[in-house]
Structure formats: C-alpha cells, structure tokens
C-alpha positions as CSV (number, residue, x, y, z in Angstrom):
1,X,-5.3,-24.7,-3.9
2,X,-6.3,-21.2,-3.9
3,X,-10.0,-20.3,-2.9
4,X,-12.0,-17.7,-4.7
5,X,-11.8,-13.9,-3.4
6,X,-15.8,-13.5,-2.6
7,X,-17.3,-10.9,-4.7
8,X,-20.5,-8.4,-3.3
9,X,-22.2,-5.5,-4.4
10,X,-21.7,-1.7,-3.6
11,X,-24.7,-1.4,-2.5
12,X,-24.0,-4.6,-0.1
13,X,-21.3,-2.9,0.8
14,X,-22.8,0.2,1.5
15,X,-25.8,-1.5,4.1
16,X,-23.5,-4.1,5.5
17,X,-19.4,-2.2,5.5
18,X,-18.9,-2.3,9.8
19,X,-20.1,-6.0,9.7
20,X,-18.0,-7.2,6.7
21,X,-15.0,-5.3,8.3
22,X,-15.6,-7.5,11.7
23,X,-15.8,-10.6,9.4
24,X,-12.9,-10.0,6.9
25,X,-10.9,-13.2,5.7
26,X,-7.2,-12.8,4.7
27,X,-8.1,-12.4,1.3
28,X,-10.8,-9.8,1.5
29,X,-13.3,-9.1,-0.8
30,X,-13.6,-7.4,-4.1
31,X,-16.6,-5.0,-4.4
32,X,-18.5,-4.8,-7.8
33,X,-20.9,-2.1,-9.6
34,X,-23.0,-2.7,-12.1
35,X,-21.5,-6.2,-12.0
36,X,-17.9,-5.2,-12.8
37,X,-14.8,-5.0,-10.0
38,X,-14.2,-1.3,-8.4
39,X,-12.1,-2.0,-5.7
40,X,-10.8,-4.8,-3.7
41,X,-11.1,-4.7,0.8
42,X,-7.9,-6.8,2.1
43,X,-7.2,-6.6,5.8
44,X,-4.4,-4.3,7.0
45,X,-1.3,-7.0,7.9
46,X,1.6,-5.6,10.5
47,X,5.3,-5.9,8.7
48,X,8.6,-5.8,10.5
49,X,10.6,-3.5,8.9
50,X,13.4,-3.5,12.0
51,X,15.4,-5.2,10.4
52,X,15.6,-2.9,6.9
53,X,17.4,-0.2,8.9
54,X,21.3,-0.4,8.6
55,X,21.0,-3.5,6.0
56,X,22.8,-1.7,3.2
57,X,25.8,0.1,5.4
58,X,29.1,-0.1,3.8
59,X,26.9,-1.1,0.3
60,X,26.6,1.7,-0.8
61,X,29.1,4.7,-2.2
62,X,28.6,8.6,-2.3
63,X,30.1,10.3,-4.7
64,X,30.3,14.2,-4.2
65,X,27.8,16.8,-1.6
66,X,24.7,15.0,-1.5
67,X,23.1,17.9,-0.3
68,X,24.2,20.2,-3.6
69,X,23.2,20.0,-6.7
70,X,26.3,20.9,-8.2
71,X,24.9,24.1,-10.1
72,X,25.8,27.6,-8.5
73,X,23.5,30.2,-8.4
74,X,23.3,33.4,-6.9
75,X,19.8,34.3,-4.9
76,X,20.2,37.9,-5.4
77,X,20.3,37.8,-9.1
C-alpha cells in the first residue's frame, strides 16, 4: 500500500524547516507555493558503492591512446 507523501507550505516550511528536518519520514515531504509542488525534502540514504569498483575488469576493451584524441596539432602554430 503506498501512503501519501505529506504536502506543506513554503511558508510552513520556512517557520518550521530545523523541526521538520528532525522529524523527516523516509518519504519526505513535498513543499508547495501558492498551492502547486516546488520541490520535494527526502532524507539523505547512505549507498555502498564498494562493491562498483573492479565489477567491469576484463569487460571492457580499449581500442587505441585513450589519452589522445587522435588529431595532431602543433602548439606553436
């Protein structure tokens, strides 16, 4: 079942922002002005990324210098 995102004001935001950080829920809030959604508040989450590094060795082929870009040029020109 998924629960509705709560929805305040800006200027709720504004007067209340230290307290509704303290209080945040896993889905956050979305902030509205004038009645129509500016931006939404979601709590930062902490991702493991350890095990990204090395997970495409021997995946992937380089052809040519990759540190060329295969046009010559001459600085002093």
């Amino acid at each position: 079942m998924k629960t509705k995102t709560r929805t305040i004001s800006a200027t709720e935001f504004k007067a209340k922002c230290l307290s509704i950080f303290d209080h945040l829920g896993a889905d956050g809030i979305i902030v509205e002005k004038r009645g129509k959604p500016v931006a939404k508040v979601m709590p930062i989450r902490e991702v493991d990324n350890s095990g990204l590094i090395g997970s495409m060795k021997g995946q992937i082929k380089i052809h040519g210098d990759i540190f060329s870009t295969g046009i010559k040029w001459d600085a002093e020109s």
